[in-house]
C-alpha positions, 0 to 999 in steps of 0.5 A: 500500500502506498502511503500518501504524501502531502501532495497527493492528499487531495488539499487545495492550496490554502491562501495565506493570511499575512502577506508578505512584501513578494505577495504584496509585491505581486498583488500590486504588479497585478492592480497597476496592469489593470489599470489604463490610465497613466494617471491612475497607475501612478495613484494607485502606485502611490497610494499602495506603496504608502500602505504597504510601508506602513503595512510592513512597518510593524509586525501584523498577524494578517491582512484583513479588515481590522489592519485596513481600518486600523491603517484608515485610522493612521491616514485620519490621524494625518489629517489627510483629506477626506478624498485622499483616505478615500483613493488610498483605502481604494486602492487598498481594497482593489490590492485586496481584491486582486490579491484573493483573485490570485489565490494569495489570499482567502475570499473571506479576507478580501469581502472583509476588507472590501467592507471598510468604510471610507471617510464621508467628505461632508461630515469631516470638512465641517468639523474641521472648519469649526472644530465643534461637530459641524453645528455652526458651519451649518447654522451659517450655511442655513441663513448666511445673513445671520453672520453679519 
C-alpha cells in the first residue's frame, strides 16, 4: 500500500493570511496592469506603496479588515483629506481584491476588507472648519445673513 504524501492528499492550496512584501509585491504588479490610465497607475502606485510601508512597518498577524481600518485610522490621524483616505483605502481594497483573485489570499479576507468604510467628505470638512461637530458651519450655511 502506498502511503500518501502531502501532495497527493487531495488539499487545495490554502491562501495565506499575512502577506508578505513578494505577495504584496505581486498583488500590486497585478492592480497597476489593470489599470489604463497613466494617471491612475501612478495613484494607485502611490497610494499602495504608502500602505504597504506602513503595512510592513510593524509586525501584523494578517491582512484583513481590522489592519485596513486600523491603517484608515493612521491616514485620519494625518489629517489627510477626506478624498485622499478615500483613493488610498481604494486602492487598498482593489490590492485586496486582486490579491484573493490570485489565490494569495482567502475570499473571506478580501469581502472583509472590501467592507471598510471610507471617510464621508461632508461630515469631516465641517468639523474641521469649526472644530465643534459641524453645528455652526451649518447654522451659517442655513441663513448666511445671520453672520453679519
Amino acid at each position: 500500500m502506498r502511503r500518501m504524501s502531502k501532495r497527493d492528499s487531495g488539499k487545495a492550496h490554502q491562501p495565506k493570511m499575512k502577506l508578505g512584501l513578494p505577495d504584496l509585491d505581486q498583488a500590486k504588479a497585478t492592480v497597476l496592469d489593470s489599470l489604463r490610465s497613466p494617471e491612475s497607475q501612478r495613484g494607485y502606485r502611490h497610494s499602495i506603496d504608502e500602505f504597504i510601508g506602513w503595512y510592513c512597518s510593524e509586525p501584523r498577524l494578517s491582512f484583513n479588515k481590522t489592519v485596513v481600518t486600523r491603517y484608515r485610522i493612521h491616514l485620519e490621524a494625518c489629517q489627510l483629506a477626506p478624498g485622499t483616505i478615500n483613493v488610498r483605502l481604494a486602492a487598498v481594497r482593489r490590492l485586496a481584491y486582486e490579491a484573493a483573485d490570485s489565490g494569495l489570499l482567502s475570499p473571506e479576507l478580501a469581502a472583509g476588507i472590501r467592507r471598510v468604510k471610507g471617510q464621508r467628505s461632508s461630515e469631516s470638512a465641517l468639523e474641521l472648519a469649526d472644530g465643534d461637530g459641524g453645528s455652526s458651519s451649518v447654522a451659517v450655511a442655513r441663513n448666511p445673513d445671520s453672520q453679519r
